[in-house]
N, CA, C and O of each residue as an XYZ file, in Angstrom:
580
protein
N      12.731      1.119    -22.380
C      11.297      1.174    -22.180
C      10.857      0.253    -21.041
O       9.868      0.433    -20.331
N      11.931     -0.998    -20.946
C      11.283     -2.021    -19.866
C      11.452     -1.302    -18.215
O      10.868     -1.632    -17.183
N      12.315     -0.387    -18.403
C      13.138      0.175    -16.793
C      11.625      1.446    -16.879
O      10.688      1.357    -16.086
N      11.663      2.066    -17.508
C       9.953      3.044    -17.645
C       9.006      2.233    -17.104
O       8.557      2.660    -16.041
N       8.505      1.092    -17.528
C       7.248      0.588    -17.007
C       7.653     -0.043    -15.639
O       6.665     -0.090    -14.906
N       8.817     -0.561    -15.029
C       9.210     -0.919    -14.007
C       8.860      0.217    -12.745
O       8.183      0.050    -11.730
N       9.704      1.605    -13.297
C       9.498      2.491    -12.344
C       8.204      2.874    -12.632
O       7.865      3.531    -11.648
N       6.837      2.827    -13.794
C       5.912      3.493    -13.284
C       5.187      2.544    -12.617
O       4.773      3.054    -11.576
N       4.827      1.370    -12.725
C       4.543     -0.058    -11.746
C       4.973     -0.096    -10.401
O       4.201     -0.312     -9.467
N       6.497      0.162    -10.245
C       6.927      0.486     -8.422
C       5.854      1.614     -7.935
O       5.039      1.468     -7.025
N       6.044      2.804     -8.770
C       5.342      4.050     -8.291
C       3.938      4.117     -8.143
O       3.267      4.926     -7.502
N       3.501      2.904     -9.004
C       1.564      3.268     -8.686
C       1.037      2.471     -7.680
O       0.075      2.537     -6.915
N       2.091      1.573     -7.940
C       1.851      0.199     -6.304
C       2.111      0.953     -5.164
O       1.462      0.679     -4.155
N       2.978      1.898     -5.123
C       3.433      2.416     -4.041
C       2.746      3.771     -3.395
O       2.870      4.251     -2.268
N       2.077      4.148     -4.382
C       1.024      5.434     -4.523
C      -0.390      4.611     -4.201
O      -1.294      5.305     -3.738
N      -0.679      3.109     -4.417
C      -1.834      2.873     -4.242
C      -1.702      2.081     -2.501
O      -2.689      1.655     -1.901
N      -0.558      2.045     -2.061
C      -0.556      1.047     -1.122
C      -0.853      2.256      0.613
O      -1.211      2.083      1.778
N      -0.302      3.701     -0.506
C      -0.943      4.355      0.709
C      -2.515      5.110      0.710
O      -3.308      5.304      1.632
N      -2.586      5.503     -1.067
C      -3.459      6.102     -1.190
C      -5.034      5.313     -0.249
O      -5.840      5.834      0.522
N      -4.954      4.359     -0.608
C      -5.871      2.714     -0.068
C      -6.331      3.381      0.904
O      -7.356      4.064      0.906
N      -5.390      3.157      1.991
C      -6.172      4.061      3.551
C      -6.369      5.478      3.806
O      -6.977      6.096      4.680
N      -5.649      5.831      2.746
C      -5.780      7.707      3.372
C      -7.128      8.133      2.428
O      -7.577      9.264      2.610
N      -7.691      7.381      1.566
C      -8.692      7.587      0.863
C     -10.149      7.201      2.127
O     -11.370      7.239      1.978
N      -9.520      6.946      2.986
C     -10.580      6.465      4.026
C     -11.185      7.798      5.245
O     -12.069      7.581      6.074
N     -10.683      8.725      5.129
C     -10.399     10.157      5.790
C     -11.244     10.705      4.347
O     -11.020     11.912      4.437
N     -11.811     10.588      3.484
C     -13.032     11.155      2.840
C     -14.131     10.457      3.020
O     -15.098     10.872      3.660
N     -14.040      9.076      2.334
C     -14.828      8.297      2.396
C     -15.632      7.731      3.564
O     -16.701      7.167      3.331
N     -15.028      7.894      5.191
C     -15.810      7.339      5.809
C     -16.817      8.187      6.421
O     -17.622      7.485      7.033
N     -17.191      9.927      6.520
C     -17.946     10.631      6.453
C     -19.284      9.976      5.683
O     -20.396      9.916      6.208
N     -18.978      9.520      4.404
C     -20.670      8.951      3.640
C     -20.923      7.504      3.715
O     -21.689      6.813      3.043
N     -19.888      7.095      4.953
C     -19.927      5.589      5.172
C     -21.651      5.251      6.482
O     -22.119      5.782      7.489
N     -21.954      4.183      5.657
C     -23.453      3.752      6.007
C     -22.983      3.281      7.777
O     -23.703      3.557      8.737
N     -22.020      2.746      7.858
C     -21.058      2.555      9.292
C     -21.169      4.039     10.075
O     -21.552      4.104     11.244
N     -20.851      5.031      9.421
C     -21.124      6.373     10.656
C     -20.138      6.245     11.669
O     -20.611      6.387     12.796
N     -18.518      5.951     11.615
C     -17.871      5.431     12.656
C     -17.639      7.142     13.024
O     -17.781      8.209     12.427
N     -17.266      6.752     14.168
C     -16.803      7.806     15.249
C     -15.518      8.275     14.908
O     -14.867      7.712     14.028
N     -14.962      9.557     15.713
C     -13.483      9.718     15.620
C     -12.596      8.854     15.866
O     -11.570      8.633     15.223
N     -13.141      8.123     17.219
C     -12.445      7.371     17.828
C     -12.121      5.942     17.254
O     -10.951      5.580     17.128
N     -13.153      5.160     16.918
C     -13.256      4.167     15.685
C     -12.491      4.477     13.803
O     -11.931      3.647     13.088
N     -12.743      5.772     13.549
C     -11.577      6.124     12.451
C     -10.007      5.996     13.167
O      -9.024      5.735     12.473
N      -9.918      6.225     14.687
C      -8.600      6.225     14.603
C      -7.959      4.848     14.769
O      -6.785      4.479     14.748
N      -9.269      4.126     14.964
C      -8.685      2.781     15.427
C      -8.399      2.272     13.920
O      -7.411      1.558     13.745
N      -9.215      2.607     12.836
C      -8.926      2.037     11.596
C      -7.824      2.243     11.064
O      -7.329      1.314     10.425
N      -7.128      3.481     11.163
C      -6.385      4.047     10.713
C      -4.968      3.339     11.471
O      -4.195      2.742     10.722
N      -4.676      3.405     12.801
C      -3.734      2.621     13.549
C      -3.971      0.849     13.222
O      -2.941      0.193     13.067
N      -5.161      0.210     13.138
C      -4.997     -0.913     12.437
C      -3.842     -1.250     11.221
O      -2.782     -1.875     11.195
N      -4.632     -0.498     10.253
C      -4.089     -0.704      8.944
C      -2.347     -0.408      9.525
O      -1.815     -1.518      9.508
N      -1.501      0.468      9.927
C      -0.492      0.725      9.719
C       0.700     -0.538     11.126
O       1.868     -0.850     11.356
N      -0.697     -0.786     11.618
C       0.005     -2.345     12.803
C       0.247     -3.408     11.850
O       1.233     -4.143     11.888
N      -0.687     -3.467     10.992
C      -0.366     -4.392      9.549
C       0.497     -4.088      8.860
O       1.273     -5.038      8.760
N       0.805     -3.262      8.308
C       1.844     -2.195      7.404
C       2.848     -2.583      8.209
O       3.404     -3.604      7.806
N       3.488     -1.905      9.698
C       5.006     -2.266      9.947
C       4.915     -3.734     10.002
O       5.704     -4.293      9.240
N       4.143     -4.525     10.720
C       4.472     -6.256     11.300
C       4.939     -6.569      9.659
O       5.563     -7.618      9.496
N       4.782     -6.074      8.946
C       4.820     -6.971      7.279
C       6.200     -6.676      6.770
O       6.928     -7.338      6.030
N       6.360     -5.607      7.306
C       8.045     -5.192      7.053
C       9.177     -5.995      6.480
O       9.589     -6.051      5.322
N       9.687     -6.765      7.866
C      10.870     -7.183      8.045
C      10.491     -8.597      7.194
O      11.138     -8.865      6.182
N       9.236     -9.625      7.735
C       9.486    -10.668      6.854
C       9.082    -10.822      5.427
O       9.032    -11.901      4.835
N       8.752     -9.467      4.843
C       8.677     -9.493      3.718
C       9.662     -9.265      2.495
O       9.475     -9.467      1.295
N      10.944     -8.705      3.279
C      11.501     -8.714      2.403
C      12.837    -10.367      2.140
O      13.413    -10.839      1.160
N      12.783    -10.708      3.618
C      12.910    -12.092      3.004
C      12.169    -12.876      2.011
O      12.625    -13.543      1.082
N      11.244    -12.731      2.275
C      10.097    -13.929      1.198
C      10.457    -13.135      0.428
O      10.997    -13.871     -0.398
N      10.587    -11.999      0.006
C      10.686    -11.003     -1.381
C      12.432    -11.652     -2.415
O      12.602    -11.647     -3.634
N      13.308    -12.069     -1.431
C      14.230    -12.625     -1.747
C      14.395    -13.893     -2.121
O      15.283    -14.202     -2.917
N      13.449    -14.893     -1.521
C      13.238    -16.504     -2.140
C      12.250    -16.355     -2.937
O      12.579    -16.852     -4.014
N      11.103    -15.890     -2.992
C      10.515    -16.112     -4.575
C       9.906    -15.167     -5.507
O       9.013    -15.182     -6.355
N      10.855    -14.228     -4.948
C      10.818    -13.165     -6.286
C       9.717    -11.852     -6.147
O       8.558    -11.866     -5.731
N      10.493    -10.781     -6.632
C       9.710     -9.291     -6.730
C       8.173     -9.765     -7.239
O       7.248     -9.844     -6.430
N       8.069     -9.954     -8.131
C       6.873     -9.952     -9.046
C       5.775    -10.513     -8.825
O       4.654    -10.006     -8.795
N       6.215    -12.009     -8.600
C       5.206    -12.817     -7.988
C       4.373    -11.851     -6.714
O       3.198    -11.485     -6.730
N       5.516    -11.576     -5.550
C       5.125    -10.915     -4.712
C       4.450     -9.791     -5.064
O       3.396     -9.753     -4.429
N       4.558     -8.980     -5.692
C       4.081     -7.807     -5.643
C       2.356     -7.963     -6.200
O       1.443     -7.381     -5.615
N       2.144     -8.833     -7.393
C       1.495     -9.379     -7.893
C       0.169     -9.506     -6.366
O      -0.964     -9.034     -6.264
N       1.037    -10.385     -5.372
C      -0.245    -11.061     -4.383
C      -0.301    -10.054     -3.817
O      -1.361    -10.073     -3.193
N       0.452     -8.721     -3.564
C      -0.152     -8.195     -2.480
C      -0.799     -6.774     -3.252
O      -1.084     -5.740     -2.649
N      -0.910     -6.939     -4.332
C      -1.881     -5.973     -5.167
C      -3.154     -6.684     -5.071
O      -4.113     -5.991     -4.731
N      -3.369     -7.963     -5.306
C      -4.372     -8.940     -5.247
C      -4.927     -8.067     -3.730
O      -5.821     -7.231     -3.601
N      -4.033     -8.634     -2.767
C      -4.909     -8.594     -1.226
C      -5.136     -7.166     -0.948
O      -6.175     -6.788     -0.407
N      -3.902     -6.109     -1.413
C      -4.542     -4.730     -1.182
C      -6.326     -4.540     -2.338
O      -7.262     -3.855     -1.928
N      -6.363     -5.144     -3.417
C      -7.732     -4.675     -4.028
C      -8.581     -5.531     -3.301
O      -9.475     -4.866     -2.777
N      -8.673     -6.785     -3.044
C      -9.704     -7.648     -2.333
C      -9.536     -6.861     -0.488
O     -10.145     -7.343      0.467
N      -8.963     -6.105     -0.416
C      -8.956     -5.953      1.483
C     -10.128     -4.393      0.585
O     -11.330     -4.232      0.796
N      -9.687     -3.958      0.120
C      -9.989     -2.671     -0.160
C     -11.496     -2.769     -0.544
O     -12.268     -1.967     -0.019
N     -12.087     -3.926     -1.640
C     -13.173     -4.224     -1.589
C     -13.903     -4.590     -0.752
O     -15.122     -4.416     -0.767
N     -13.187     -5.226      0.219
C     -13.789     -5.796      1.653
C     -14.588     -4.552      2.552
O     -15.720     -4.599      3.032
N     -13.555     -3.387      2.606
C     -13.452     -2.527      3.269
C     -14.829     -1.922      2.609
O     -15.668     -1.589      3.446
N     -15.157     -1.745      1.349
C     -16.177     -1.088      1.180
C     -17.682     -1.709      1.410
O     -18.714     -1.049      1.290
N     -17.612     -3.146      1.774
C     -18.568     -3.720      1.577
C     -18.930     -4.117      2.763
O     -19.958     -4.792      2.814
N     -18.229     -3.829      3.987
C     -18.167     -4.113      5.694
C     -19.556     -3.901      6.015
O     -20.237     -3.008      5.509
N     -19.912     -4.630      6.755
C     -21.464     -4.327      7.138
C     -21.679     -3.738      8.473
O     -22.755     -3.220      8.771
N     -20.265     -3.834      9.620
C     -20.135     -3.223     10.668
C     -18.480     -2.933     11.067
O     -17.535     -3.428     10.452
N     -18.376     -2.076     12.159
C     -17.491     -1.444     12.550
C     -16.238     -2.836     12.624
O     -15.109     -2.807     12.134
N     -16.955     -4.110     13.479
C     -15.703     -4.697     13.594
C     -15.274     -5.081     12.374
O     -14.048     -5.037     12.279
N     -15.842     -5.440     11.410
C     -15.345     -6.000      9.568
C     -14.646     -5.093      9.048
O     -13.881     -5.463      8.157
N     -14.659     -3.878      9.349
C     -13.892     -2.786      8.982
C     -12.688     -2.554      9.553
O     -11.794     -1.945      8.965
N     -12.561     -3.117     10.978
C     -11.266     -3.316     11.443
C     -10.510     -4.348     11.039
O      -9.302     -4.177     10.875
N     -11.090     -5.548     10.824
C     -10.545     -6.757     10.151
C     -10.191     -6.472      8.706
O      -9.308     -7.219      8.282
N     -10.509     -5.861      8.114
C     -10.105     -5.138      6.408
C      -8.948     -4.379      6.682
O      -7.863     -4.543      6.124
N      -9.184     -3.602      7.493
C      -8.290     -2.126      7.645
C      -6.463     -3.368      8.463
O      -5.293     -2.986      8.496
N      -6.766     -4.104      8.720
C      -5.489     -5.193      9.561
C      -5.111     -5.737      8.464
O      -3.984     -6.102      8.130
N      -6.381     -5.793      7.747
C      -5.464     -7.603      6.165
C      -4.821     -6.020      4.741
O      -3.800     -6.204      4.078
N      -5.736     -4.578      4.576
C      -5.205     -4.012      3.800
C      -3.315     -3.374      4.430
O      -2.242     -3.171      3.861
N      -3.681     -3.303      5.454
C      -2.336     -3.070      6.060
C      -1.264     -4.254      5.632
O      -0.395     -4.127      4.769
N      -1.465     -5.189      6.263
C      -0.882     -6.566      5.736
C      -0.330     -6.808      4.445
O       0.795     -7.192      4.125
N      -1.456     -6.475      3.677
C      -1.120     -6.613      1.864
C      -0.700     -5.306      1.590
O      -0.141     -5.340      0.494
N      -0.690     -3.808      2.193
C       0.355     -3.041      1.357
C       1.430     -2.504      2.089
O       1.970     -1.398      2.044
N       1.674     -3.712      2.911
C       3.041     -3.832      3.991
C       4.071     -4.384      2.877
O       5.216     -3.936      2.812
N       3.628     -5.313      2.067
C       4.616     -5.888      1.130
C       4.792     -4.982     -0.010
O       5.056     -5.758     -0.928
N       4.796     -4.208     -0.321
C       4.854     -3.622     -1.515
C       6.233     -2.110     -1.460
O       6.851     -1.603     -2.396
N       6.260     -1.903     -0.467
C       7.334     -1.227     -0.549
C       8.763     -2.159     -0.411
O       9.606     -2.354     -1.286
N       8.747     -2.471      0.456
C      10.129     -3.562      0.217
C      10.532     -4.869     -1.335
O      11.558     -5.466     -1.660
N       9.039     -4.817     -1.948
C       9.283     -5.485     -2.853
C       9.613     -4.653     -4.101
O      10.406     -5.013     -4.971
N       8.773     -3.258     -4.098
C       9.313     -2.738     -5.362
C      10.668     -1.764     -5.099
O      10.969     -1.112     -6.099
N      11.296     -1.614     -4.248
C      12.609     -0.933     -3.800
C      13.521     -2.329     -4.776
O      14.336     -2.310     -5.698
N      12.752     -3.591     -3.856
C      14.101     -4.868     -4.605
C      13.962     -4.804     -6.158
O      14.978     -5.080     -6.796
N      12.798     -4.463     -6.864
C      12.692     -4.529     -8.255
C      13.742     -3.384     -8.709
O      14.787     -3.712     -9.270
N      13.351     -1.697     -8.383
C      14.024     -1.052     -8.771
C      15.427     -1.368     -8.692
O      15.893     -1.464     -9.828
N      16.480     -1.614     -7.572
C      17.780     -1.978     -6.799
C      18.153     -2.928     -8.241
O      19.229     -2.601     -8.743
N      17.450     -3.990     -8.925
C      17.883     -5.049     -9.779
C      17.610     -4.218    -11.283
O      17.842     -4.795    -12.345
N      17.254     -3.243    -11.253
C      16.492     -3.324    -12.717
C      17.649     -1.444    -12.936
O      17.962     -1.095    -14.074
N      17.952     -0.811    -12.035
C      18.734      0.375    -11.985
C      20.012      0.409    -11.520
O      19.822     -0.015    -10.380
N      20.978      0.580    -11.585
C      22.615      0.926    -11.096
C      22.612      2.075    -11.399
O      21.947      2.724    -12.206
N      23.815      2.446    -10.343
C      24.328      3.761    -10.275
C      23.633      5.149    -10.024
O      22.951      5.353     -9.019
N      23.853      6.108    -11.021
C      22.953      7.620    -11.107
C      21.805      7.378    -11.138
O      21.023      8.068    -10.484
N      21.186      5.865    -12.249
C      20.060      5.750    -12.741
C      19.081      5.300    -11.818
O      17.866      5.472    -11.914
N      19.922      4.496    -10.589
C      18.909      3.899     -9.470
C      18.972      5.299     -8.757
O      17.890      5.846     -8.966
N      19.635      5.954     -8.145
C      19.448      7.459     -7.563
C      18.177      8.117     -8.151
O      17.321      8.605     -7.413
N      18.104      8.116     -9.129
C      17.163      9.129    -10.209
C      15.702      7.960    -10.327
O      14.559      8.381    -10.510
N      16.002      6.660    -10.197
C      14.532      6.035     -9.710
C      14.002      6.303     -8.570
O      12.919      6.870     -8.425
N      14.729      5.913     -7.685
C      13.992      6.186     -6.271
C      13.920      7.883     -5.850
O      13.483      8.162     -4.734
N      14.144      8.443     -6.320
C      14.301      9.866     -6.464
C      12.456      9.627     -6.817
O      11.528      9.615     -6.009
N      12.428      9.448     -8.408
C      10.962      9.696     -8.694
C       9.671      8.650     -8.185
O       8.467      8.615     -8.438
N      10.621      7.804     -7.310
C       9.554      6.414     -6.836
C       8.917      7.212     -5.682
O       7.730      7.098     -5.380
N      10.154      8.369     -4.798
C       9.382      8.777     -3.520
C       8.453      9.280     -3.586
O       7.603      9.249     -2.696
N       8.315     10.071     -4.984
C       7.203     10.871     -4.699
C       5.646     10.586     -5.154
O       4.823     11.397     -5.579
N       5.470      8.795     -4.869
C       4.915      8.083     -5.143
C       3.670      8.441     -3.978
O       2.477      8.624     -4.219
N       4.402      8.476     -2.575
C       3.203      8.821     -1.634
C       3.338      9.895     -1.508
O       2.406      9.540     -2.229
N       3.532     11.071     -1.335
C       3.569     12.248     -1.330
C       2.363     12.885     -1.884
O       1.616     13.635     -1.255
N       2.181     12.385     -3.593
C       1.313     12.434     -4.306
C       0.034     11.626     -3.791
O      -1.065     12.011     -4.191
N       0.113     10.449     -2.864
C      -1.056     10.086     -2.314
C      -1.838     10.683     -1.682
O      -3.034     10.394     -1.720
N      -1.322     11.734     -0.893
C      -1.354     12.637      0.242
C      -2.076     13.912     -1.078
O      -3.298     13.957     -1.218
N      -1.498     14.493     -1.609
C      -1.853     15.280     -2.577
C      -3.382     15.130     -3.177
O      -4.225     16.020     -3.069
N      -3.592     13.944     -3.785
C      -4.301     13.566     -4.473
C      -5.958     13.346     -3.628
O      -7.096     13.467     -4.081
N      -5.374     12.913     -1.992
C      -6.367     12.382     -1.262
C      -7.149     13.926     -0.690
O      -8.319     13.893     -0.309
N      -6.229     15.425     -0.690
C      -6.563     16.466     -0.341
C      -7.425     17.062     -1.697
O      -8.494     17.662     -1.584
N      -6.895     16.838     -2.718
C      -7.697     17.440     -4.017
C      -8.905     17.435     -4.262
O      -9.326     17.942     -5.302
């Protein structure tokens, strides 16, 4: 039961770390901001300049003090960037959200891959990340519905 709540915890962090911005391609149509194409695309390339830069040194820090903790802060900063994001009063605050939500759900894939990797062997880690991928897929899904 503990390896169940592990993989559905990897999968909703990982479903929320994309859903976050692609939920922004509905939402910014009834946004009081009124941004442009050109300004959505800048939001959109923000967030994901945050997303790769977070990459590589995250999964070191993910290795000195642990999956959980980590995953923990960057659920924190993806809901506080995400609140930010809704509460922006202009175009540039929205770019500064759309850089720190990138940032905070830059860590979350490399940290819950290390959770699954420790918590699955063998067929059984195959058959996690099997059902972890289709974590964003379903973001994508969900954000068209």
């Amino acid at each position: 039961m503990k390896r169940v709540a592990i993989l559905f915890i990897c999968s909703a962090s990982f479903f929320m770390s994309y859903f976050s911005r692609l939920v922004w391609s509905i939402v910014s149509s009834f946004s009081t901001l009124k941004p442009t194409e050109v300004e959505d695309g800048i939001i959109f390339s923000l967030f994901f300049v945050g997303y790769v830069i977070i990459q590589i040194p995250s999964g070191t820090v993910v290795d000195k003090i642990g999956s959980r903790k980590v995953l923990v802060g960057a659920l924190l900063g993806l809901g506080l960037s995400a609140f930010g994001s809704a509460m922006s009063p202009s175009i540039s605050w929205e770019y500064v959200n759309s850089v720190v939500m990138g940032l905070s759900a830059g860590w979350i894939y490399p940290t819950t891959i290390k959770l699954l990797a420790t918590n699955f062997a063998g067929k059984s880690l195959h058959q996690s990340i099997a059902l972890y991928s289709l974590a964003w897929p379903l973001s994508i899904v969900a954000q068209v519905s």
